[in-house]
KEKE-3310 file (N, C-alpha, C; in steps of 0.2 Angstrom, whole numbers, plus 5000, padded with zeros to 4 digits):
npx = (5004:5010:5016:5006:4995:4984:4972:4972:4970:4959:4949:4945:4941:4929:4922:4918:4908:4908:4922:4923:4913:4916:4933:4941:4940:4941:4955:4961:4959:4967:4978:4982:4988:4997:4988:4987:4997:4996:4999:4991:4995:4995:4982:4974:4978:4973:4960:4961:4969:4968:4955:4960:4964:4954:4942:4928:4912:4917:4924:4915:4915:4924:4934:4938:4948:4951:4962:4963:4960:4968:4979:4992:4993:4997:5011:5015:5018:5026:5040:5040:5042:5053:5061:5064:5070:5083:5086:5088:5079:5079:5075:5071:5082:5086:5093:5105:5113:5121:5136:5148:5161:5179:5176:5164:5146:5143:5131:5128:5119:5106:5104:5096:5078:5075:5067:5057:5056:5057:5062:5077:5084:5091:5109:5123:5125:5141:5143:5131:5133:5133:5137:5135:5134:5124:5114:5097:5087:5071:5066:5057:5061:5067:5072:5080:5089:5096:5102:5114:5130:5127:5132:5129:5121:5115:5107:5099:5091:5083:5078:5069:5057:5041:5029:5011:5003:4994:4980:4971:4954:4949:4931:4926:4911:4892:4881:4879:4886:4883:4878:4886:4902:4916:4916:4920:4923:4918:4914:4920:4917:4917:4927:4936:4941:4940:4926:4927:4921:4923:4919:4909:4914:4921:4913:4905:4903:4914:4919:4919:4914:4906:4917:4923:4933:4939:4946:4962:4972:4984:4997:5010:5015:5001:4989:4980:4988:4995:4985:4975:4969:4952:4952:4951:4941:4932:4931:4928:4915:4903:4906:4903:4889:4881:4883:4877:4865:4857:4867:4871:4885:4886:4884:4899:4909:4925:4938:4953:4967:4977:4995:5003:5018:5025:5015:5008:5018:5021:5015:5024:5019:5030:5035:5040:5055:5057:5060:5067:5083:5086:5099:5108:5121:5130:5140:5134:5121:5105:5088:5071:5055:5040:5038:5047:5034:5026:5016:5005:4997:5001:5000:4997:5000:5006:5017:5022:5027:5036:5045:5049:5056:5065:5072:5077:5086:5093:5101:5105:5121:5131:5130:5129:5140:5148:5146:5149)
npy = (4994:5004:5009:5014:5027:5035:5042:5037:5023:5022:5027:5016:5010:5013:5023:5035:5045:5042:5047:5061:5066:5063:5058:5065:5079:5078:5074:5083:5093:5092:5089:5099:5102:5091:5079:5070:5060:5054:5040:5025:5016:5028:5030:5018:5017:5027:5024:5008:5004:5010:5004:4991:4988:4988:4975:4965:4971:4982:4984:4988:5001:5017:5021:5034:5044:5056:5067:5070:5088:5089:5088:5095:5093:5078:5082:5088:5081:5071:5081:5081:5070:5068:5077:5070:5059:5066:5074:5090:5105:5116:5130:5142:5143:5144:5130:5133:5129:5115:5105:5093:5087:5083:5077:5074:5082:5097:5109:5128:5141:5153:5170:5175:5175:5175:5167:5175:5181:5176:5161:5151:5164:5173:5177:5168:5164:5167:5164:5153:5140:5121:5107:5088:5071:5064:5068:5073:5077:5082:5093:5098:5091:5102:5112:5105:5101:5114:5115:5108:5104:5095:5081:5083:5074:5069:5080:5084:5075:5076:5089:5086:5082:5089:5100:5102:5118:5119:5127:5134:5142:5142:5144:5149:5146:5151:5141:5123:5120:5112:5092:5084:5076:5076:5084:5083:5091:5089:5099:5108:5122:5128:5137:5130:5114:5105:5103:5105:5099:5100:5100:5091:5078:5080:5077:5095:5099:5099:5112:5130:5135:5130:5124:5126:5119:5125:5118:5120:5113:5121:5127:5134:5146:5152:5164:5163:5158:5170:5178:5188:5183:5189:5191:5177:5173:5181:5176:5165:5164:5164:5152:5145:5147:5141:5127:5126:5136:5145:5148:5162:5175:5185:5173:5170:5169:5172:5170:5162:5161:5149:5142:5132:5128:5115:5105:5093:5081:5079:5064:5052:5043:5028:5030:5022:5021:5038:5037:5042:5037:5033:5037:5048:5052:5060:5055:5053:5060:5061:5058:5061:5064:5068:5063:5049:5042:5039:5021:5030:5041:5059:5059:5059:5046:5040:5046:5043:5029:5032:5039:5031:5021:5026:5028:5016:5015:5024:5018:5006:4996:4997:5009:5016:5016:5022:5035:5042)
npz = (5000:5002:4989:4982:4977:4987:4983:4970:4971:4978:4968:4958:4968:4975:4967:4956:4962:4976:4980:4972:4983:4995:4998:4988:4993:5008:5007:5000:5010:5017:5014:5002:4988:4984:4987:4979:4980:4991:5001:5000:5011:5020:5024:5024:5037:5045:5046:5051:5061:5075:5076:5077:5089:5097:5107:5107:5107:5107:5095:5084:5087:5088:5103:5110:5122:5135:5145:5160:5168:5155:5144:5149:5161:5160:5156:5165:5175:5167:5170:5183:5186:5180:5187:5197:5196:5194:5182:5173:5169:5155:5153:5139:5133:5119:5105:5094:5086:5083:5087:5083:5096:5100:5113:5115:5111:5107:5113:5104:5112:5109:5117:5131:5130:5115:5111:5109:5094:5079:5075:5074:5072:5080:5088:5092:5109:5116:5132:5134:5129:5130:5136:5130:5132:5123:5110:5107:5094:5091:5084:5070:5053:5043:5054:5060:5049:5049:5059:5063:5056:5042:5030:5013:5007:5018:5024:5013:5013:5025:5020:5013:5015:5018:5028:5033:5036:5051:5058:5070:5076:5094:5100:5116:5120:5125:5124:5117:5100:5092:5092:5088:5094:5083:5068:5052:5038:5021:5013:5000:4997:5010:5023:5031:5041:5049:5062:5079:5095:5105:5121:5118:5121:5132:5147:5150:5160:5169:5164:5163:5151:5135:5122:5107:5093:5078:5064:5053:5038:5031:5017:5022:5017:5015:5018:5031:5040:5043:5047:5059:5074:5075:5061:5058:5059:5058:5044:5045:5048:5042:5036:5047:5051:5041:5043:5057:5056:5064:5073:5082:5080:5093:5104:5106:5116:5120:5109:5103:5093:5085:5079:5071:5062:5056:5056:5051:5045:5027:5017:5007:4990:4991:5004:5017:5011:5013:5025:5039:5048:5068:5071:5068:5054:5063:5078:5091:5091:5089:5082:5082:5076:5071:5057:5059:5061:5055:5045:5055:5057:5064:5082:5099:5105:5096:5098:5110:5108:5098:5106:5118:5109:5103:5115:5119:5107:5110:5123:5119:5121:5112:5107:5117:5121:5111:5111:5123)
capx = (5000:5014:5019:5001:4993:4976:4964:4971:4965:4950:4946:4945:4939:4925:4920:4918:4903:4912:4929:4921:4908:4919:4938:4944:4939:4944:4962:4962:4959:4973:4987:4981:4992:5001:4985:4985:5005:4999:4999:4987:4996:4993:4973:4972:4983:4969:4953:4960:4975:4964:4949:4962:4965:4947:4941:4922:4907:4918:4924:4910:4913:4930:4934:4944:4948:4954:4968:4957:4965:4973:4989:4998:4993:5004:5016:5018:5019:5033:5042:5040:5047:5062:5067:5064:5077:5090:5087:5088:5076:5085:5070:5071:5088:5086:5098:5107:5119:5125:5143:5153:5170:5182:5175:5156:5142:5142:5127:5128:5112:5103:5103:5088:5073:5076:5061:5053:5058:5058:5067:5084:5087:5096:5115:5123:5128:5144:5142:5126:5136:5131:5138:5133:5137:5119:5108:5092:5083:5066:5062:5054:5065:5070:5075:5085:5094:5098:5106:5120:5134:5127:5132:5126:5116:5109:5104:5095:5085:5080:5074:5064:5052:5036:5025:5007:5004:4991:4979:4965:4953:4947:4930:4921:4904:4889:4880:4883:4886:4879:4877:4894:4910:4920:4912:4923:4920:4921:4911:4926:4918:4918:4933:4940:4943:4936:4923:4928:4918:4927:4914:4902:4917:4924:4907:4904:4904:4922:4922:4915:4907:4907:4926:4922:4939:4937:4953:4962:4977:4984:5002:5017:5011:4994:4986:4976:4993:4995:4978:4972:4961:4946:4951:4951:4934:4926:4932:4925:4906:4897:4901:4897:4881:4881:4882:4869:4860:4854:4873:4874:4893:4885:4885:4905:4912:4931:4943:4960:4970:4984:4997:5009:5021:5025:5009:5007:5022:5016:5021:5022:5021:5035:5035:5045:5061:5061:5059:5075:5084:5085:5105:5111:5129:5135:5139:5130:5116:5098:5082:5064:5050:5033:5042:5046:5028:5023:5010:5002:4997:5004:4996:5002:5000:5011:5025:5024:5030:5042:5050:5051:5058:5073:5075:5080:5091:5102:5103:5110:5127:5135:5129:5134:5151:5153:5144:5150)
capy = (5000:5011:5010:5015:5032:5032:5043:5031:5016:5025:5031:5010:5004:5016:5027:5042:5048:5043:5050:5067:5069:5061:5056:5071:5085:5075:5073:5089:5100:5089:5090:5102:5099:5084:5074:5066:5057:5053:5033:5023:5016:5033:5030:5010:5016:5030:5019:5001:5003:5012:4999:4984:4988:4987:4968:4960:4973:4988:4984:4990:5008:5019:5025:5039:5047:5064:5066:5076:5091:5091:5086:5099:5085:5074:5086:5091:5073:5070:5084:5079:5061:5068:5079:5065:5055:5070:5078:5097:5107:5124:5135:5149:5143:5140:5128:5136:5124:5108:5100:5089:5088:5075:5077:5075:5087:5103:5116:5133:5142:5160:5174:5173:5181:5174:5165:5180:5181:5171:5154:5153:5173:5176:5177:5162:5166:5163:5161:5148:5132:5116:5100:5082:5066:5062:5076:5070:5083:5082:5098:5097:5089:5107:5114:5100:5103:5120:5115:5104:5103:5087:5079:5085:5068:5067:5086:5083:5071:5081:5094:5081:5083:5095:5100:5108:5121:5118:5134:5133:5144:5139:5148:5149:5149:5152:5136:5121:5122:5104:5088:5081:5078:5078:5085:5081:5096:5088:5104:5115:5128:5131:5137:5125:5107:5101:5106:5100:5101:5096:5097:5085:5073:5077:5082:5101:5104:5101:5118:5136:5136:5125:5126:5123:5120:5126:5118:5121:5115:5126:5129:5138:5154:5154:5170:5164:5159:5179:5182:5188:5179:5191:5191:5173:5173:5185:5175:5157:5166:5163:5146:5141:5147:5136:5121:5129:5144:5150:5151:5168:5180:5184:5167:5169:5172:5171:5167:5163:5158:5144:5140:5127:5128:5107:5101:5089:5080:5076:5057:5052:5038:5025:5032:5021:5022:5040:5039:5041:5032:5037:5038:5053:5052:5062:5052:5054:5064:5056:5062:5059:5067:5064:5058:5045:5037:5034:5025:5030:5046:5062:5058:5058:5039:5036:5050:5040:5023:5033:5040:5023:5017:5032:5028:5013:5015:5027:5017:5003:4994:4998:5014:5023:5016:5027:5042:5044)
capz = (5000:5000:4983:4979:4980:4991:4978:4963:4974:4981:4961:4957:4972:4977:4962:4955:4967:4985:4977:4973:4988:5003:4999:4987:4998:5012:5006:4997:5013:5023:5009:4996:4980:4987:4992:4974:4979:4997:4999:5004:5017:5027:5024:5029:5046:5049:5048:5054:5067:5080:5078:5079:5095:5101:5105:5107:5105:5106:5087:5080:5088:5089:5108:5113:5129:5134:5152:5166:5167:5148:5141:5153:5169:5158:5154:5170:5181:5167:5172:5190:5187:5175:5191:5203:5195:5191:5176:5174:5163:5153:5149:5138:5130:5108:5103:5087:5081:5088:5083:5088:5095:5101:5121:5116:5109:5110:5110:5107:5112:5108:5121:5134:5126:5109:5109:5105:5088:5075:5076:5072:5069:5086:5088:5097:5115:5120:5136:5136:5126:5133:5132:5131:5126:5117:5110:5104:5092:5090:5082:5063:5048:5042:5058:5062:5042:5049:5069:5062:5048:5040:5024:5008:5008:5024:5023:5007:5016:5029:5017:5006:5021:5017:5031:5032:5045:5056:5059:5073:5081:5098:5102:5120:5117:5129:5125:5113:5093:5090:5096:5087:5094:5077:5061:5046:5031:5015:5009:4998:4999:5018:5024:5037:5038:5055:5068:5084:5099:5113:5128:5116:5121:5138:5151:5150:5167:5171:5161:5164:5145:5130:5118:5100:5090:5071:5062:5046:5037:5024:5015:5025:5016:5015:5022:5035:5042:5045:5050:5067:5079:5073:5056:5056:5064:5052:5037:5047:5052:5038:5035:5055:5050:5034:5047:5061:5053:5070:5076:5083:5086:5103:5109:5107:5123:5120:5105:5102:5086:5088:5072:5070:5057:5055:5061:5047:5039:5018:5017:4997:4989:4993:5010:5018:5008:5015:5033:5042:5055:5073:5071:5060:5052:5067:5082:5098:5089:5087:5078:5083:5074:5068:5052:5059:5063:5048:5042:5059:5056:5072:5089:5105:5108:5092:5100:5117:5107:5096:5112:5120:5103:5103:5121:5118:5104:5112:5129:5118:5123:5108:5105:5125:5122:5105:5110:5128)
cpx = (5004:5017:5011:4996:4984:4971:4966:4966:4957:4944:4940:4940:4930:4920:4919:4912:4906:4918:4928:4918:4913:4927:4943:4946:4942:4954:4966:4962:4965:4979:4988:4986:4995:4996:4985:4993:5002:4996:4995:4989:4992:4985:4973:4974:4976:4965:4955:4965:4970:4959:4954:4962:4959:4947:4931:4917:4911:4923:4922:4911:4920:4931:4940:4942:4952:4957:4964:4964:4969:4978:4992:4997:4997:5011:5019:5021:5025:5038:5044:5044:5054:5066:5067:5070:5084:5090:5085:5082:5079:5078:5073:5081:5088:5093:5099:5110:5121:5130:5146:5161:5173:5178:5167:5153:5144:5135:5126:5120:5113:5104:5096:5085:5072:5070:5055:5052:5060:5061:5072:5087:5092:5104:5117:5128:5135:5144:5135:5128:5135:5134:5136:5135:5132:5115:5105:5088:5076:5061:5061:5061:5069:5074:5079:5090:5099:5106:5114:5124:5134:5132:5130:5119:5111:5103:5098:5088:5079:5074:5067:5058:5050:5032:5017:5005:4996:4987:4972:4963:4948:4942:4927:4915:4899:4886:4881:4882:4881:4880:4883:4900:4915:4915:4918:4922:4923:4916:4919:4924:4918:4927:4937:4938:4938:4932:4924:4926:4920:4923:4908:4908:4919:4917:4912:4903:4910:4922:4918:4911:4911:4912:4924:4933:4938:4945:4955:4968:4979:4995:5004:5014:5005:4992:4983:4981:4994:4991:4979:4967:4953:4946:4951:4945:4931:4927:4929:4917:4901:4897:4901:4891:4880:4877:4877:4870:4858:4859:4873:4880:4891:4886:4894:4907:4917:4933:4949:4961:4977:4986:5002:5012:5021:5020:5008:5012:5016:5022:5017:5024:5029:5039:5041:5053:5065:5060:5065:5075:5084:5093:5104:5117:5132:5135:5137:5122:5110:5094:5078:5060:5044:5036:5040:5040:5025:5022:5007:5002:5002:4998:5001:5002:5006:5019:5026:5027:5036:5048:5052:5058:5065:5076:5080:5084:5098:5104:5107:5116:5133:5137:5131:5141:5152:5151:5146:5158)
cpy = (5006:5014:5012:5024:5030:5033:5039:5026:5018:5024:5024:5006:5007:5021:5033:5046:5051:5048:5058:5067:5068:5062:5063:5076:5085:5077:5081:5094:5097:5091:5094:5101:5093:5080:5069:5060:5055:5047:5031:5019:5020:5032:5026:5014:5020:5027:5012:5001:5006:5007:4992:4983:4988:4978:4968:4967:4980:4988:4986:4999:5010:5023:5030:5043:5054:5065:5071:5080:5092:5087:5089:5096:5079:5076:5086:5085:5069:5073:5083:5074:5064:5073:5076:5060:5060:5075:5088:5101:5115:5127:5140:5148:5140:5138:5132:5133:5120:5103:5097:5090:5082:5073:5077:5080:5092:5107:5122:5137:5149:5162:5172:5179:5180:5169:5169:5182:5173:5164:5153:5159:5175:5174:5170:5167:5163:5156:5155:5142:5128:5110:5093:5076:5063:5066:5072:5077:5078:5088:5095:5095:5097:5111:5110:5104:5109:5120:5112:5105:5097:5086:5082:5080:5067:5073:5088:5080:5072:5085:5090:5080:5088:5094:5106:5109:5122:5126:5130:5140:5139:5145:5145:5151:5145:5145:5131:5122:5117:5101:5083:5083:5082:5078:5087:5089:5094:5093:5108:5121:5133:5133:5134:5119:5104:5107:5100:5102:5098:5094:5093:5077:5073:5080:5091:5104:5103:5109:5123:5138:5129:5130:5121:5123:5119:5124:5116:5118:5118:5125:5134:5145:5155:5159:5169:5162:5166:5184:5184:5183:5183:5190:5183:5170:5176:5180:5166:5158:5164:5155:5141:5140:5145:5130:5122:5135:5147:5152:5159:5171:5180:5178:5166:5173:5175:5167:5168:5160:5155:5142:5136:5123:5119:5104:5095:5086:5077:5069:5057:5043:5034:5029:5030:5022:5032:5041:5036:5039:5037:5039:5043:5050:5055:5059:5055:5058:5059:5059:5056:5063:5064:5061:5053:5041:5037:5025:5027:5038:5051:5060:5057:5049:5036:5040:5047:5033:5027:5035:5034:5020:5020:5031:5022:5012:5018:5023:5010:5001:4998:5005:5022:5021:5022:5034:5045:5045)
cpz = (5000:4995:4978:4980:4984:4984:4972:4966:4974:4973:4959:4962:4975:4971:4960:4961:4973:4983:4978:4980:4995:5002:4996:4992:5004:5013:5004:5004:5019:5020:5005:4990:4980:4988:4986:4976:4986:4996:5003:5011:5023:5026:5026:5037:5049:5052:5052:5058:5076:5083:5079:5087:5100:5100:5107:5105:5105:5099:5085:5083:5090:5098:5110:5121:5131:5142:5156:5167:5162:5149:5145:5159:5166:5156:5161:5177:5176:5168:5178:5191:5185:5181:5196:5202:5193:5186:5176:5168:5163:5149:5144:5135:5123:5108:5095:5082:5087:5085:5088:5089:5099:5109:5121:5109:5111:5107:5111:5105:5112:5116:5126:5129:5118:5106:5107:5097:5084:5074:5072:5070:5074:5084:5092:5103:5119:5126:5138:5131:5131:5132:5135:5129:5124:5116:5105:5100:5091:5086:5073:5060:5045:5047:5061:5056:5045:5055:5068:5055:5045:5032:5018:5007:5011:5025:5019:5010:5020:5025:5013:5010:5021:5025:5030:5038:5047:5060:5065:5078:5085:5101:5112:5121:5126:5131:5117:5105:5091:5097:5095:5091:5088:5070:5056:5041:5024:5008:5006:4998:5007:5020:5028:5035:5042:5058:5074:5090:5105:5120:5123:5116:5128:5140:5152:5156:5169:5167:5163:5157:5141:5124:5111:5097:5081:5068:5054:5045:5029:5023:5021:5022:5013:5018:5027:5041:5048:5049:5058:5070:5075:5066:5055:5058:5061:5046:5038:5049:5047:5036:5041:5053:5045:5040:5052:5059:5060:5076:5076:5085:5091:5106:5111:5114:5122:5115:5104:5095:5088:5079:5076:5065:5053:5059:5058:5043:5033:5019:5007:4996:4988:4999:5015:5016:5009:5022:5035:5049:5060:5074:5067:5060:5057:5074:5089:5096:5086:5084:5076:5080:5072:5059:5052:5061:5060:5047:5045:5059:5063:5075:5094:5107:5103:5095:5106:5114:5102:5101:5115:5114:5101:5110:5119:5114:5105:5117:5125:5119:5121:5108:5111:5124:5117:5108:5117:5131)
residu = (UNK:UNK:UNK:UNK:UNK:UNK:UNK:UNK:UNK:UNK:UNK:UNK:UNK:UNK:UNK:UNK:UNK:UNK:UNK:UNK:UNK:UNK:UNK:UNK:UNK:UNK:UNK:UNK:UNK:UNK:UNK:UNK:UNK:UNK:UNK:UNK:UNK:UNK:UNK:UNK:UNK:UNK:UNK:UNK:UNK:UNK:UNK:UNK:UNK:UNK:UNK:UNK:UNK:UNK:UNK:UNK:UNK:UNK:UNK:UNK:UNK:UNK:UNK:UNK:UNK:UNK:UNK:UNK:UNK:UNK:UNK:UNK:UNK:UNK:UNK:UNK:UNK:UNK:UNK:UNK:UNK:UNK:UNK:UNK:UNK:UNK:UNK:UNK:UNK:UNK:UNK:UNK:UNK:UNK:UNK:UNK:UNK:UNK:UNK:UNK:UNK:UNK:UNK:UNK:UNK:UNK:UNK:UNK:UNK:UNK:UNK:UNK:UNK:UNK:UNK:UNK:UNK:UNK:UNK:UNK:UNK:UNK:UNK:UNK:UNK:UNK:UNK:UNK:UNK:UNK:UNK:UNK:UNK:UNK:UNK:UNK:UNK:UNK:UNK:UNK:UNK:UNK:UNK:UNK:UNK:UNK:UNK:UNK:UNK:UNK:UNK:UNK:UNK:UNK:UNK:UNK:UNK:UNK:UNK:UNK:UNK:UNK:UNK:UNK:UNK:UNK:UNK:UNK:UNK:UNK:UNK:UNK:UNK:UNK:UNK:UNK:UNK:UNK:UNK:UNK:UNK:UNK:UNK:UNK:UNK:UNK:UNK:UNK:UNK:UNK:UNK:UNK:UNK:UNK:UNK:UNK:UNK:UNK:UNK:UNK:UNK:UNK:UNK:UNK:UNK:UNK:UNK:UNK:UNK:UNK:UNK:UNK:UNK:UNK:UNK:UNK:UNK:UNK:UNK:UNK:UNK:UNK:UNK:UNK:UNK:UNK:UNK:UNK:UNK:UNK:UNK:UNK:UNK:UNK:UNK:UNK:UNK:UNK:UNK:UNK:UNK:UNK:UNK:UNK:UNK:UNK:UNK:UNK:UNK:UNK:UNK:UNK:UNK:UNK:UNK:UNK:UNK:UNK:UNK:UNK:UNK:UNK:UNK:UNK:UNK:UNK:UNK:UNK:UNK:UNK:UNK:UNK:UNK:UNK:UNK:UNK:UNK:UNK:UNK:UNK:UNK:UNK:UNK:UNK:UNK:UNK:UNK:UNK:UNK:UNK:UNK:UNK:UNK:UNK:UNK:UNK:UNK:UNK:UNK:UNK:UNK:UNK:UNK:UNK:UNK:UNK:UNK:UNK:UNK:UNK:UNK:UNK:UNK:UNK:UNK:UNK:UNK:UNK:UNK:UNK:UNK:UNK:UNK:UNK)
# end
């Protein structure tokens, strides 16, 4: 399945109707110009990985669960743990470049405050170099290419790595939108992708209102990228009210707007042959990304077995002897 594109297969196995009404527009508001290269691999993984893992009468239905308290009560209870055993956390310190030298890693980092600006623009800080003997990067495929003096070859490979950026607004509304959790939009002309209603998934009284999440993905330089929270709010109000017509602005309490440049790596046909190891050519330096979790789409369930899966590779026998 990886050497096949999905909407070929889809075209053959389902027909021109579903293809247009469902699977296009689907694919088309995920990948936009790339969705016709993306392999069916990454589509079987969507639908049947999640339901294998169901057994007896919960096959027939997908279940998901959401951490009381958010992700940032798992965030913060592994934080807990990692300084229960030792480890140090370096706020507020951008890696810049990370090279090797005979004595280990070295990183030299930005000034404090450097997160304020752009990523990667700052100067590198003398005084704030760091060393280790294994540096695990984990930031996106092109901000890795940038941090190290790789190869011509491995570098390439790096860059051979597109992603789409992730735009969301999140409204708080007085009372609810609907009655669905996740509403799909395989309308093209609406401008967003998903409608995601969060309190029609966790109960709505843990919260002080109801949190719709309106979510897009678009190109690196798409404008909506650039937008404001209101400007991306005026340009998404007409077609809420597509979907409920008696959707009022008044019922909007509070909104924000959330981007994320790499939110979606594009995987392409014959997928596998480009997903990279967790070694790079430089020794003691590793790389983790959604990359590599392919054909399993990004989720936090699949970064919990890639992390596992990097742990183990650097704590290897072979591999503390070279790198330490």
């Amino acid at each position: 399945m990886d050497d096949i594109a999905a909407l070929e297969w889809l075209r053959r196995a389902s027909g021109p109707r579903a293809l247009d009404a469902v699977w296009t527009p689907l694919l088309l508001g995920k990948f936009g110009p790339d969705a016709e290269r993306v392999p069916l691999a990454w589509l079987w993984s969507k639908l049947v990985l999640r339901r294998q893992k169901l057994g007896g009468s919960g096959a027939n239905r997908e279940e998901l669960g959401y951490p009381r308290g958010s992700f940032q009560a798992i965030s913060a209870a592994l934080a807990r743990d990692i300084a229960r055993h030792g480890g140090v956390f370096r706020l507020d310190q951008e890696v810049l470049r990370v090279r090797r030298e005979t004595e280990g890693v070295v990183l030299e980092c930005a000034p404090p405050g450097a997160y304020r600006k752009p990523s990667g623009v700052a100067e590198i800080d003398p005084g704030r170099s760091s060393r280790a003997d294994v540096v695990l990067l984990t930031a996106p495929t092109n901000v890795c290419a940038r941090l190290v003096e790789w190869s011509s070859e491995f570098r390439s490979r790096l860059l051979g790595w597109r992603y789409r950026t992730a735009v969301v607004l999140l409204l708080e509304l007085r009372r609810p939108f609907t009655t669905t959790y996740w509403l799909n939009i395989a309308d093209r002309t609406l401008p967003f992708l998903g409608v995601i209603e969060h309190t029609n998934l966790v109960p709505a009284d843990r919260y002080p209102a109801r949190y719709l999440y309106v979510s897009n993905y678009v190109a690196a330089g798409d404008p909506l990228v650039s937008m404001t929270t209101d400007e991306i709010l005026t340009r998404y109000l007409a077609g809420l009210k597509r979907i409920v017509p008696s959707f009022d602005q008044r019922e909007i309490l509070r909104a924000w707007s959330f981007r994320e440049e790499a939110a979606q790596p594009i995987p392409e046909v014959g997928n596998r042959r480009r997903t990279l190891p967790f070694e790079t050519p430089i020794a003691g330096v590793f790389l983790a990304n959604t990359t590599q979790i392919y054909p399993e789409d990004r989720g936090t369930n699949y970064s919990v077995r890639l992390g596992r899966d990097v742990a183990a590779a650097i704590g290897a026998p072979d591999v503390v002897g070279d790198s330490s």
